[in-house]
BAFI-3210 file (N, C-alpha, C; in Angstrom, 3 decimals, decimal comma, padded with zeros to 6 digits):
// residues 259
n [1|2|3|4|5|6|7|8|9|10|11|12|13|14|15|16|17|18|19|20|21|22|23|24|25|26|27|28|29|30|31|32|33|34|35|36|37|38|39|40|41|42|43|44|45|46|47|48|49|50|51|52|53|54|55|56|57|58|59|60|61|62|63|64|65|66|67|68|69|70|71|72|73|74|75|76|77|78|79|80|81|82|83|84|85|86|87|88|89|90|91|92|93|94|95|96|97|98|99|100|101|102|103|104|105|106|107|108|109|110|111|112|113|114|115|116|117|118|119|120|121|122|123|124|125|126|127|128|129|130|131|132|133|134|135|136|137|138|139|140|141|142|143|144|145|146|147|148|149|150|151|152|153|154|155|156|157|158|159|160|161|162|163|164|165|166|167|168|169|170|171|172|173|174|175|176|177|178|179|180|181|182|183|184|185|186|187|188|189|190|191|192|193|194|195|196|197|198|199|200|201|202|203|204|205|206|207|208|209|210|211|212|213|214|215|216|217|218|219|220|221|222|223|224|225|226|227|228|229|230|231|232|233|234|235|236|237|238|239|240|241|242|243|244|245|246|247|248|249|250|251|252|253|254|255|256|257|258|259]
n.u [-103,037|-105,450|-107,436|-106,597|-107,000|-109,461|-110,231|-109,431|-111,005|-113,393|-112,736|-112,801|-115,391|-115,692|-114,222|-114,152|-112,370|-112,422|-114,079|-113,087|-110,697|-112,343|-113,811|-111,316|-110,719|-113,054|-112,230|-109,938|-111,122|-112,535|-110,893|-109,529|-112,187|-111,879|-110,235|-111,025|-112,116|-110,090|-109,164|-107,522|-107,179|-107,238|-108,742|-111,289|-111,643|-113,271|-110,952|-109,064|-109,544|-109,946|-107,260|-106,053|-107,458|-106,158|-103,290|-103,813|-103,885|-102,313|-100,010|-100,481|-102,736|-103,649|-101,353|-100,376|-103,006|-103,601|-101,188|-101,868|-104,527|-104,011|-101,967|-102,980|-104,996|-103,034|-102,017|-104,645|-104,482|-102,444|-103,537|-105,360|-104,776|-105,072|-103,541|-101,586|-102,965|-104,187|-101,596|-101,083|-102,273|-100,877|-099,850|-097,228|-095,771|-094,932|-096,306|-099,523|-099,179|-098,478|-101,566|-102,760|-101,254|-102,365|-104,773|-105,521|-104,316|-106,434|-108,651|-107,378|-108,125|-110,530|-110,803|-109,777|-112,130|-114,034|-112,909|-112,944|-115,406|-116,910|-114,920|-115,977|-119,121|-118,665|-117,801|-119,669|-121,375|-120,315|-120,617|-118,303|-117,162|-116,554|-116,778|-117,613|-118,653|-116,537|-114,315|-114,686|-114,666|-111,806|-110,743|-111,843|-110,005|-107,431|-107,381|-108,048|-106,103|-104,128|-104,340|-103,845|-101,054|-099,567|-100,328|-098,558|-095,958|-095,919|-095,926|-093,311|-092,422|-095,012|-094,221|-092,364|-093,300|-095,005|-093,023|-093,205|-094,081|-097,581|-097,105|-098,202|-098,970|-096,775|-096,010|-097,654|-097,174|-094,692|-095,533|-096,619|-094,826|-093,539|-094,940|-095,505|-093,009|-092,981|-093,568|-091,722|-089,908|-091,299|-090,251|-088,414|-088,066|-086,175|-086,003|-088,304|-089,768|-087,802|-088,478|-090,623|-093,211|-093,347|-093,759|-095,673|-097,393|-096,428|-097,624|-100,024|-100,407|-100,495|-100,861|-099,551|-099,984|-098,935|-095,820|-093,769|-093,831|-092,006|-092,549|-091,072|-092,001|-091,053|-088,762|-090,361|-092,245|-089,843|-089,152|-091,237|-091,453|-089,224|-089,812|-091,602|-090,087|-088,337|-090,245|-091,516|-088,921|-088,962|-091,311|-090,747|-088,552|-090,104|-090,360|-092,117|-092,930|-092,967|-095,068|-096,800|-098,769|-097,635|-099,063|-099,137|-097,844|-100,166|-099,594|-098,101|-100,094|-098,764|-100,570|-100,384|-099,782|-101,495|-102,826]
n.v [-018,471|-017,746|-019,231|-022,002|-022,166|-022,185|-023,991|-026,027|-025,364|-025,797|-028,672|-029,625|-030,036|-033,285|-034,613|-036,454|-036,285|-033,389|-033,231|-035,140|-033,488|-031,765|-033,036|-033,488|-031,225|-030,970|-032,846|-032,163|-030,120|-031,387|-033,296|-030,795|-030,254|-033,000|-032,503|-030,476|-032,068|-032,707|-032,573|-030,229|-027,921|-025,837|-022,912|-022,564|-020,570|-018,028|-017,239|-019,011|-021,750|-020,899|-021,072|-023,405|-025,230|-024,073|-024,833|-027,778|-027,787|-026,524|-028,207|-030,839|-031,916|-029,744|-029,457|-032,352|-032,830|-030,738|-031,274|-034,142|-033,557|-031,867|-033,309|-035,801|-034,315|-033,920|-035,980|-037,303|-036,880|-038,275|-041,245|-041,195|-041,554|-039,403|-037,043|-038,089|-036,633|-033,721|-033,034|-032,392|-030,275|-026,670|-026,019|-026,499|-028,291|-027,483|-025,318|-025,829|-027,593|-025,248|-024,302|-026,149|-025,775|-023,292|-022,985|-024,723|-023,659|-021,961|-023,414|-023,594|-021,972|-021,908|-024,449|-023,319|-021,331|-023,452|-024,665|-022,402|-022,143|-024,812|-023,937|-022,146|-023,021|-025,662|-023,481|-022,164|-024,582|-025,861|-023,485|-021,794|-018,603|-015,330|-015,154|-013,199|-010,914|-009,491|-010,821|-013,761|-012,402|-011,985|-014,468|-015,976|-014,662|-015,184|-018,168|-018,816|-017,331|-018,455|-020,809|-020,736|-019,478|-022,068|-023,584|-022,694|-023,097|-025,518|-026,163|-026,585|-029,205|-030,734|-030,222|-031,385|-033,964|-034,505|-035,014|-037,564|-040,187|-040,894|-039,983|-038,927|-039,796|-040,265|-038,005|-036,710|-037,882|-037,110|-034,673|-034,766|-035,138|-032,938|-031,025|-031,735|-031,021|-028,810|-028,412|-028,978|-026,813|-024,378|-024,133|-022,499|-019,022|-018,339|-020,383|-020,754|-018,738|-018,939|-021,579|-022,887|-023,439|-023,001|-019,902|-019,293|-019,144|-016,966|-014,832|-014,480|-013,404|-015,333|-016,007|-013,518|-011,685|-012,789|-012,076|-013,663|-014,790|-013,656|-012,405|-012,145|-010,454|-010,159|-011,541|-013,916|-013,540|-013,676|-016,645|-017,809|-017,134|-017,969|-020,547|-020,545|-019,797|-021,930|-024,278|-023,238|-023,060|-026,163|-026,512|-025,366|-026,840|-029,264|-032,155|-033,189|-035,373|-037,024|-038,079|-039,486|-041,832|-045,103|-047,473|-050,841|-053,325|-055,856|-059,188|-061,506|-064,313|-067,644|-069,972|-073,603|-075,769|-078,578|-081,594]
n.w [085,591|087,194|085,644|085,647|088,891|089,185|087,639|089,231|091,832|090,843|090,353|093,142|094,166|093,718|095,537|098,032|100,182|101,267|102,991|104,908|106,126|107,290|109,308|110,615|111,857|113,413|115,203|116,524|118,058|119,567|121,016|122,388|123,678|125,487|127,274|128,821|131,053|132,680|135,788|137,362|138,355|136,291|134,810|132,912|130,327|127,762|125,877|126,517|125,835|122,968|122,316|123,328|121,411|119,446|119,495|119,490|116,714|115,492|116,570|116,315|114,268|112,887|110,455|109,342|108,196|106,256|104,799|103,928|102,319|100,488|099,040|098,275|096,420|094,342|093,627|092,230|089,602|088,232|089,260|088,214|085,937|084,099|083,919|081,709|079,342|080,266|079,963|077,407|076,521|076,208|078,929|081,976|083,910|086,331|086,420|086,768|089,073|090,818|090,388|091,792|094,487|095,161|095,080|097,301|099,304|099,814|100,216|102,766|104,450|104,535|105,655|108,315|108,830|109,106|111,599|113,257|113,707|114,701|117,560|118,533|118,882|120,608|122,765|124,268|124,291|126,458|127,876|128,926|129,950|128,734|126,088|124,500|122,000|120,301|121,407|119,994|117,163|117,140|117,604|115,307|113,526|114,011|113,986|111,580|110,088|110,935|110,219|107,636|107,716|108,548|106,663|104,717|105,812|105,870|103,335|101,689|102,085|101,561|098,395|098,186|098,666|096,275|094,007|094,310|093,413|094,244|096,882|098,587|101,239|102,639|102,795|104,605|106,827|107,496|107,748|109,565|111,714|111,786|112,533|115,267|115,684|116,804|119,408|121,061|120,094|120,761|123,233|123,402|122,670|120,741|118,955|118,370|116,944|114,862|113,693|111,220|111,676|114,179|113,731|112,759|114,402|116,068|114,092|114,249|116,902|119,386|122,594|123,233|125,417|127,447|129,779|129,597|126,704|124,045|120,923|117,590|115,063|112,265|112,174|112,348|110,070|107,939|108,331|107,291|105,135|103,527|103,882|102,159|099,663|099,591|098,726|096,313|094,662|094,683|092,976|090,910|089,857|089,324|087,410|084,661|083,994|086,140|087,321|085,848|085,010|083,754|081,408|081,974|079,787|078,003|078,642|076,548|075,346|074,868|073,000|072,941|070,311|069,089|070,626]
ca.u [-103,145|-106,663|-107,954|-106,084|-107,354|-111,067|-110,392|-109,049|-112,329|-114,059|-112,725|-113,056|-116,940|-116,116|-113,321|-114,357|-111,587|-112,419|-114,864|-112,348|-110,428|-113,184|-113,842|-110,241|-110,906|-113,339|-111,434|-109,070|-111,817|-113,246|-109,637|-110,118|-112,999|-111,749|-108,631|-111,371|-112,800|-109,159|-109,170|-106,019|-107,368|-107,355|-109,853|-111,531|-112,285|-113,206|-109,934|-107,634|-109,921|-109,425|-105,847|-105,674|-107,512|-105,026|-102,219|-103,728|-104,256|-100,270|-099,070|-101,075|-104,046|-103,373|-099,718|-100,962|-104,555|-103,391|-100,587|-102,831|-105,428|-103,064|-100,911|-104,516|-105,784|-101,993|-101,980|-105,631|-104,237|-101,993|-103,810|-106,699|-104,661|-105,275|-102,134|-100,876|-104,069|-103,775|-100,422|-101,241|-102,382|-099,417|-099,506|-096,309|-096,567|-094,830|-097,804|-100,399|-098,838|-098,642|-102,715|-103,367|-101,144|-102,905|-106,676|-105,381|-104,194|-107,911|-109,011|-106,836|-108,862|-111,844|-110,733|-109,788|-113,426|-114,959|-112,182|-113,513|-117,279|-117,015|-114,807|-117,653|-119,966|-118,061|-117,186|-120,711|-122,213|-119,388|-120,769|-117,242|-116,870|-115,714|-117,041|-118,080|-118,130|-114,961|-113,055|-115,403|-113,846|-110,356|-110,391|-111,932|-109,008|-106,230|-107,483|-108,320|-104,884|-102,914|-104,229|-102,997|-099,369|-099,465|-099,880|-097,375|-094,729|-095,395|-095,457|-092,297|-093,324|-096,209|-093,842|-091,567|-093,872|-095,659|-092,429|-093,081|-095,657|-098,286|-096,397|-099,150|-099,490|-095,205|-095,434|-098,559|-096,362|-093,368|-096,067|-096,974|-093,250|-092,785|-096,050|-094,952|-091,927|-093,386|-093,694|-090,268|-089,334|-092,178|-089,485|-087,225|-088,528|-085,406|-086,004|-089,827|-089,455|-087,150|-089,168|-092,088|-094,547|-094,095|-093,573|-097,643|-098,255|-096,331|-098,022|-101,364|-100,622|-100,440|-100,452|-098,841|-100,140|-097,528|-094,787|-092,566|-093,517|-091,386|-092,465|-090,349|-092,397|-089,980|-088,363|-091,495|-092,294|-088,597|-088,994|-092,102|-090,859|-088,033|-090,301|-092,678|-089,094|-087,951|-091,421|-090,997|-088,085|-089,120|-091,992|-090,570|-088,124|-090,456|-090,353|-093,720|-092,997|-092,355|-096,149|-097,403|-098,798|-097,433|-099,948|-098,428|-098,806|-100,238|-098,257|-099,019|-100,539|-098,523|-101,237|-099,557|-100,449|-101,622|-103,661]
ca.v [-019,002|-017,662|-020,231|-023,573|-022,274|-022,191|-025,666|-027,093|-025,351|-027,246|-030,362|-030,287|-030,517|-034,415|-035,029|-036,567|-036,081|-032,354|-033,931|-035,589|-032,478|-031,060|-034,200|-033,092|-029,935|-031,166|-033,791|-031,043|-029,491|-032,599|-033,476|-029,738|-030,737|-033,843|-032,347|-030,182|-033,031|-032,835|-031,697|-029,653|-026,800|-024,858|-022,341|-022,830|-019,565|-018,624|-017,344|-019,857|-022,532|-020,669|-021,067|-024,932|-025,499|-023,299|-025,327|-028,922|-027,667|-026,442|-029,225|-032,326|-031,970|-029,390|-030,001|-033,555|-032,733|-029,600|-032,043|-035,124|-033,220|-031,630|-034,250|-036,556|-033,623|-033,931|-036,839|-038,004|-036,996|-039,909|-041,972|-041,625|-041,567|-037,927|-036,468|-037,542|-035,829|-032,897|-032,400|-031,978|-028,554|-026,120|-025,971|-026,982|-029,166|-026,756|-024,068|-027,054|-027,832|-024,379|-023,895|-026,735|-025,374|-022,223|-023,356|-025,616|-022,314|-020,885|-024,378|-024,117|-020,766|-022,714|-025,627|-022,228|-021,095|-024,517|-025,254|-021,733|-022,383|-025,819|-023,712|-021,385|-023,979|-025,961|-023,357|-022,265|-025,441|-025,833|-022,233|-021,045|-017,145|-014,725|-015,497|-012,064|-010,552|-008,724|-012,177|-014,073|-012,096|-012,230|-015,825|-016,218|-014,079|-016,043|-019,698|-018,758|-016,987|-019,426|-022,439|-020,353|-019,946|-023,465|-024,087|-022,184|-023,504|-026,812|-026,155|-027,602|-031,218|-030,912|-029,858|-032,738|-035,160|-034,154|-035,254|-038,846|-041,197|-041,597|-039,267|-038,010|-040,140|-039,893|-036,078|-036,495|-038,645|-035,929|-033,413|-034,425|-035,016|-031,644|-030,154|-032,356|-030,861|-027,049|-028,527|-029,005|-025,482|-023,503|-023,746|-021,613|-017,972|-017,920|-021,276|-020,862|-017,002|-019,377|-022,843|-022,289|-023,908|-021,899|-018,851|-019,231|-018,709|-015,206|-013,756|-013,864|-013,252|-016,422|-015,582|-012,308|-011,309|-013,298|-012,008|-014,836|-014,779|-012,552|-012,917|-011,326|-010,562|-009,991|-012,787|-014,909|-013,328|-013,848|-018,054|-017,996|-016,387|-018,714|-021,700|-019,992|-019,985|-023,365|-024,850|-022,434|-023,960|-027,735|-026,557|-024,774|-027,952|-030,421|-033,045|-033,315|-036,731|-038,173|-038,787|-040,168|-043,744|-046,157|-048,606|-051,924|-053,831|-057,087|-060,457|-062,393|-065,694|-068,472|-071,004|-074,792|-076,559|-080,019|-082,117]
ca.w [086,947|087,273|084,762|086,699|090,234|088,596|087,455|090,412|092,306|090,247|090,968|094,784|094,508|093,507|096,444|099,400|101,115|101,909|104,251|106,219|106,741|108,269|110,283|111,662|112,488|114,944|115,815|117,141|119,088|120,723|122,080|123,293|124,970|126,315|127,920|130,222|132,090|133,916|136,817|137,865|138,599|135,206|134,679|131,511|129,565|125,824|125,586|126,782|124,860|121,406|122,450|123,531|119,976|118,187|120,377|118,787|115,507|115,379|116,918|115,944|113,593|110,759|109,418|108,584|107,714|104,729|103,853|103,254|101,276|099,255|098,492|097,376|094,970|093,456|093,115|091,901|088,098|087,993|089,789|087,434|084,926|083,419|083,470|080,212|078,656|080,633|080,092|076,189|076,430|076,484|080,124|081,530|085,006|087,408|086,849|087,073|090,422|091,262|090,804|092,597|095,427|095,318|095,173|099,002|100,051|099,856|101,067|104,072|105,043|104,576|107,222|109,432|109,153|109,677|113,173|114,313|113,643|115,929|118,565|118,877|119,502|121,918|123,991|124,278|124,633|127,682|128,605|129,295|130,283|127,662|124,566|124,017|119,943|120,146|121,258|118,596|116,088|117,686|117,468|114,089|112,642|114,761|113,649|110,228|109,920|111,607|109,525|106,259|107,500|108,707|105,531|103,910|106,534|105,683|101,684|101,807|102,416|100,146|097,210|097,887|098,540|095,256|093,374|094,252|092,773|095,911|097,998|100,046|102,497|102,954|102,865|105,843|108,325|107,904|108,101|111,182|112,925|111,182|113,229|116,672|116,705|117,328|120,386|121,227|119,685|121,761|124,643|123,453|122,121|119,297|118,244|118,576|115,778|113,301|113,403|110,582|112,468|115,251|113,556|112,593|116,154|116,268|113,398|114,893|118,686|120,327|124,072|123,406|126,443|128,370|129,618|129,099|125,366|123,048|119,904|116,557|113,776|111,043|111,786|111,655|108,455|107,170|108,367|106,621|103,592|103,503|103,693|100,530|098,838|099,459|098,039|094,871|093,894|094,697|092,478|089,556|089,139|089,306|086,172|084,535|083,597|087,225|088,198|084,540|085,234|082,129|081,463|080,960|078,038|078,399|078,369|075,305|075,588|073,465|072,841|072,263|069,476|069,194|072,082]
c.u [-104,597|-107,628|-108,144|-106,902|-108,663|-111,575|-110,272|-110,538|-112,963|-114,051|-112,930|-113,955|-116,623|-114,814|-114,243|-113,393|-111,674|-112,981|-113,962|-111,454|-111,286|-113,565|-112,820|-110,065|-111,912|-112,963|-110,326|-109,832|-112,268|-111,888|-109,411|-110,724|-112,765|-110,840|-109,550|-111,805|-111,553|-108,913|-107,809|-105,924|-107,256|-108,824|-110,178|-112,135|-112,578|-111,856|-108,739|-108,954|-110,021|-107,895|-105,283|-106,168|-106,391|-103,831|-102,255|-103,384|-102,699|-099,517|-098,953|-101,747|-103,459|-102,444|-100,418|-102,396|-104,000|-102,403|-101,047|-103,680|-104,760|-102,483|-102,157|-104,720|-104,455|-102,192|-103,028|-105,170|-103,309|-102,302|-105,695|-106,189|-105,059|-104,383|-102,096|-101,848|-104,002|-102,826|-100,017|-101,586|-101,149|-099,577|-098,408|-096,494|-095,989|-096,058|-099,114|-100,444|-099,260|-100,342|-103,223|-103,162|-101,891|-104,108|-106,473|-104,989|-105,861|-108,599|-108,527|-107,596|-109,862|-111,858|-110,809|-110,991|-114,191|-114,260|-112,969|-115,100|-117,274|-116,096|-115,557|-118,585|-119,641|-118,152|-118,722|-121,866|-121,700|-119,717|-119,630|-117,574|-115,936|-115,530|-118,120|-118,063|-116,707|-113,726|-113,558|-114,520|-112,585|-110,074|-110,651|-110,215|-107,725|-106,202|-107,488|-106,887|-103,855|-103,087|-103,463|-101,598|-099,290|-099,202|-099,106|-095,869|-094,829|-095,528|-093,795|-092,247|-093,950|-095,382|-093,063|-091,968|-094,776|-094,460|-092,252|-094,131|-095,883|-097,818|-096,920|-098,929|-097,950|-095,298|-096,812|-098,315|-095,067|-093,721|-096,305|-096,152|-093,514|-093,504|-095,251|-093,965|-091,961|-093,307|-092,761|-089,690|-090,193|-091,381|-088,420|-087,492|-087,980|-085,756|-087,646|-090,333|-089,045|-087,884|-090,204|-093,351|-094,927|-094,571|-094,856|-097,922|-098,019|-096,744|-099,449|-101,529|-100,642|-099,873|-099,293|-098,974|-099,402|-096,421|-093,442|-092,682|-092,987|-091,494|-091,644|-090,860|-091,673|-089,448|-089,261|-091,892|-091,797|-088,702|-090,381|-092,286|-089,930|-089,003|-090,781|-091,710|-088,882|-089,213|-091,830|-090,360|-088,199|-090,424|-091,579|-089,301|-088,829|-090,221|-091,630|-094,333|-093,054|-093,671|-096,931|-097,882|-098,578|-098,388|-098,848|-099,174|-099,098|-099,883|-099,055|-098,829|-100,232|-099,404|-100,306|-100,341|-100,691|-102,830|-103,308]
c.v [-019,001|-018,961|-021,652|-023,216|-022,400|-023,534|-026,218|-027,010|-026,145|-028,386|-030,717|-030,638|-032,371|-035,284|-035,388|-036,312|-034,686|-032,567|-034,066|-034,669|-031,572|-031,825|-033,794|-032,299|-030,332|-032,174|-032,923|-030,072|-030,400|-033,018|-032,291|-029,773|-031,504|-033,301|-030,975|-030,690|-033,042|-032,164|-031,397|-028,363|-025,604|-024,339|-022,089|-021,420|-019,709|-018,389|-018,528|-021,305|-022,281|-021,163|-022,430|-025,074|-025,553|-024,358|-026,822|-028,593|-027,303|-027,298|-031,066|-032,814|-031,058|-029,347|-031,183|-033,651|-031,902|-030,717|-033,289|-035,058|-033,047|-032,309|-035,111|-035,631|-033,356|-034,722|-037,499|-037,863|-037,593|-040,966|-042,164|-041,641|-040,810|-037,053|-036,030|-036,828|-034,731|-031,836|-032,081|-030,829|-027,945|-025,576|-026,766|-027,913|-028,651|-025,693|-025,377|-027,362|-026,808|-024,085|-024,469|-026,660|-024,669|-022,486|-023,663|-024,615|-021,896|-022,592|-024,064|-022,552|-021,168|-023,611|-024,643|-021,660|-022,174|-024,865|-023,786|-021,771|-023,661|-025,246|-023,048|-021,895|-024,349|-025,067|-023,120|-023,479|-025,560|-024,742|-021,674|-019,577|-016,470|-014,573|-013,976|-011,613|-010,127|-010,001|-012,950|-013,670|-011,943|-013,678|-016,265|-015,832|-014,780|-017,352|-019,254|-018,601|-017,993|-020,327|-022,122|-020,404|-021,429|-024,140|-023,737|-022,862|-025,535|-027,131|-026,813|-029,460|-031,551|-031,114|-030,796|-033,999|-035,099|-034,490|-036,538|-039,215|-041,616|-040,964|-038,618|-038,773|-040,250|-038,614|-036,207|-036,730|-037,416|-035,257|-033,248|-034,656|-033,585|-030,868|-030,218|-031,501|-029,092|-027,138|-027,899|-027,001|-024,338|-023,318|-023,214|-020,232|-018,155|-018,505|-021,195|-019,439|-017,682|-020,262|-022,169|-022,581|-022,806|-020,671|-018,420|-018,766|-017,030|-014,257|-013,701|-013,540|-014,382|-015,874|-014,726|-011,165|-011,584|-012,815|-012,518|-015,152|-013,941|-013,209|-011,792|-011,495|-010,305|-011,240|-013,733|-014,877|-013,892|-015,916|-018,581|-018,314|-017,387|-020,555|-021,917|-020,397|-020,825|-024,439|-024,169|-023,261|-025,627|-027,849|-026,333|-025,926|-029,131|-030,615|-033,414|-035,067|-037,712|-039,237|-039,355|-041,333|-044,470|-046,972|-049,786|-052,687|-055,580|-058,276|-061,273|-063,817|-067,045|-069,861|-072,319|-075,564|-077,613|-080,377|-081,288]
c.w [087,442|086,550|085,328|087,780|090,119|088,561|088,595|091,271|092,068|090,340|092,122|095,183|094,548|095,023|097,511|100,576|102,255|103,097|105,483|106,548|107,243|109,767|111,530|112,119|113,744|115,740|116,719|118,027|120,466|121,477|123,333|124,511|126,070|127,408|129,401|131,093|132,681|134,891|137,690|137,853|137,673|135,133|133,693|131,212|127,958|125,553|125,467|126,619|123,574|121,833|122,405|122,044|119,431|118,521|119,540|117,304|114,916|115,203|116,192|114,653|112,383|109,652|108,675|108,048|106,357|104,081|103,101|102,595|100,335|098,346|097,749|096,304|094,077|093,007|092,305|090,289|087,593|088,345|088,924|085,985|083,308|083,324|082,389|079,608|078,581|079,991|077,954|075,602|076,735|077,614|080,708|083,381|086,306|087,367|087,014|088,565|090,960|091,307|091,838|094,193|096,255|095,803|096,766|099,487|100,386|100,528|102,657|105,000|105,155|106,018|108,331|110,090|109,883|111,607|113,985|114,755|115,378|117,474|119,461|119,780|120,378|122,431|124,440|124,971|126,093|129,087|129,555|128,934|128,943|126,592|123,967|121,943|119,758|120,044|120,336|117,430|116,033|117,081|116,203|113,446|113,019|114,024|112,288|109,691|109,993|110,686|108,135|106,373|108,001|107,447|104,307|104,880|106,378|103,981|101,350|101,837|101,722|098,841|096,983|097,938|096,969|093,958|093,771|094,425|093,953|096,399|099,089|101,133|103,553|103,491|104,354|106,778|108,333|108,153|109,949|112,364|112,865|112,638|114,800|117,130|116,962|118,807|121,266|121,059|120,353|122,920|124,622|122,162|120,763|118,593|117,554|116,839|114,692|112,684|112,528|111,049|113,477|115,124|113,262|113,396|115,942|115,111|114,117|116,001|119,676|121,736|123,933|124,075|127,799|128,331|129,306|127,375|124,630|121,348|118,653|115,334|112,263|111,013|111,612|110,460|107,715|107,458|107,526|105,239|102,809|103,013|102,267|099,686|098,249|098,303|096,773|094,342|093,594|093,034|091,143|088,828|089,113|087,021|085,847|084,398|084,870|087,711|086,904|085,077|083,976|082,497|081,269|080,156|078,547|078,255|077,525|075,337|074,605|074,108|072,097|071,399|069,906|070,210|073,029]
res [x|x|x|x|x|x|x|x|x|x|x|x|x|x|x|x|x|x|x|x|x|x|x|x|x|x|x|x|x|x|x|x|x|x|x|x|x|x|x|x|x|x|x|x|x|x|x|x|x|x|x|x|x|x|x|x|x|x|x|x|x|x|x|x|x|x|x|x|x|x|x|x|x|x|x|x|x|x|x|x|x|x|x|x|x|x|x|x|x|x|x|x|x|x|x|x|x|x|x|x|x|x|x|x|x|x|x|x|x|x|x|x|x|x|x|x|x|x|x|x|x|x|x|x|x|x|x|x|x|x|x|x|x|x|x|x|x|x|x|x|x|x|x|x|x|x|x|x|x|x|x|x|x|x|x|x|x|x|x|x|x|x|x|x|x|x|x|x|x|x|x|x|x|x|x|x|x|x|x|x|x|x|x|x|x|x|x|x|x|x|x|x|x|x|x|x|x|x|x|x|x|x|x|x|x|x|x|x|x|x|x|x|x|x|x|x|x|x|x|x|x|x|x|x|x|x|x|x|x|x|x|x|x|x|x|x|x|x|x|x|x|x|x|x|x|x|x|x|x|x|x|x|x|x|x|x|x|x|x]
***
């Protein structure tokens, strides 16, 4: 496993795509931003602007950002037509999958670092109250955290969109109902503990300073856990053969005799 996740490293230097998940990370800040030019009497702090971030990045931005990378660095080895090559070493194409899972795991801590770097900034530049070291490093560990189970709660999606040729950009539109509908499930504590999306929130504290929030860490764990499961199994049956590209053969040209 060590060996694959080395490789895959390796390959992300030539992706561009990582780019544009960073792109979306501040794309998820600058909406941030935008949403304080309204005036309705909210009082903008650092706190409760790590929080609106964390709030896009849940809801909107990183379901479909981890699932659209992911699903691209699956797919680029049928789509370049390296697979079958690949798949000639006695490696078998569920552990293959599995590194490449893994490696976007340690990516998706990466995007976490880069969304807290630009919340930093923003708030700063904004010169909102409260941006002391102590919350600094609060908020690092929250976003960073959060974007990892995010992306274990939507491993699911990934693993099934990864069993159909091209499937990323399928598994990125479900990713991002999937994300949307945290929304929905934020208004009801039970639902909010089972949902995996949400359940991201209650491992790192999401406004667990509110009394109206009850969050249940076991059970967030256990919907977490459950998700890890589900995307196991999608993984350990995949078919190695499904994402091969056949060449076709080319149609042969009957030349007519005569004039």
């Amino acid at each position: 496993m060590l060996v694959l996740m080395k490789t895959e490293a390796w390959k992300l230097k030539r992706y561009h795509m990582i780019w544009a998940g960073v792109l979306l990370m501040l794309l998820s800040v600058l909406l941030t931003v935008f949403s304080t030019t309204a005036l309705d009497g909210t009082v903008w702090t650092f706190p409760f602007f790590v929080e609106q971030v964390m709030k896009n990045n849940i809801t909107t931005i990183f379901p479909m950002c981890i699932a659209l990378i992911t699903g691209y660095i699956i797919s680029r080895e049928g789509a370049d037509d390296t697979l079958k090559s690949i798949l000639t070493v006695p490696v078998s194409f569920p552990a293959l999958l599995s590194g490449k899972l893994a490696i976007c795991g340690l990516l998706s801590l990466l995007l976490g670092i880069a969304s807290t770097v630009f919340t930093v900034a923003a708030s700063f530049l904004l010169g909102f109250p409260g941006g002391e070291l102590p919350a600094i490093i609060q908020a690092a560990a929250q976003i960073t955290l959060n974007c990892l189970f995010l992306y274990i709660a939507v491993l699911p999606v990934i693993a099934i969109a990864a069993r159909i040729p091209n499937g990323h950009l399928i598994g990125a539109v479900v990713a991002f109902v999937y994300g949307y509908g945290g929304m929905f499930a934020a208004g009801n504590m039970t639902l909010a503990n089972l949902y995996p999306v949400t359940a991201s929130m209650g491992l790192v504290g999401y406004r667990s300073y509110d009394e109206a929030v009850h969050w249940n860490p076991p059970l967030c764990i256990l919907s977490l856990l459950a998700a890890l499961l589900a995307a196991a199994f999608f993984v350990m049956t995949a078919k190695k053969s499904m994402t091969v590209k056949t060449a076709k053969k080319p149609k042969q040209v009957i030349t007519k005799k005569g004039w």
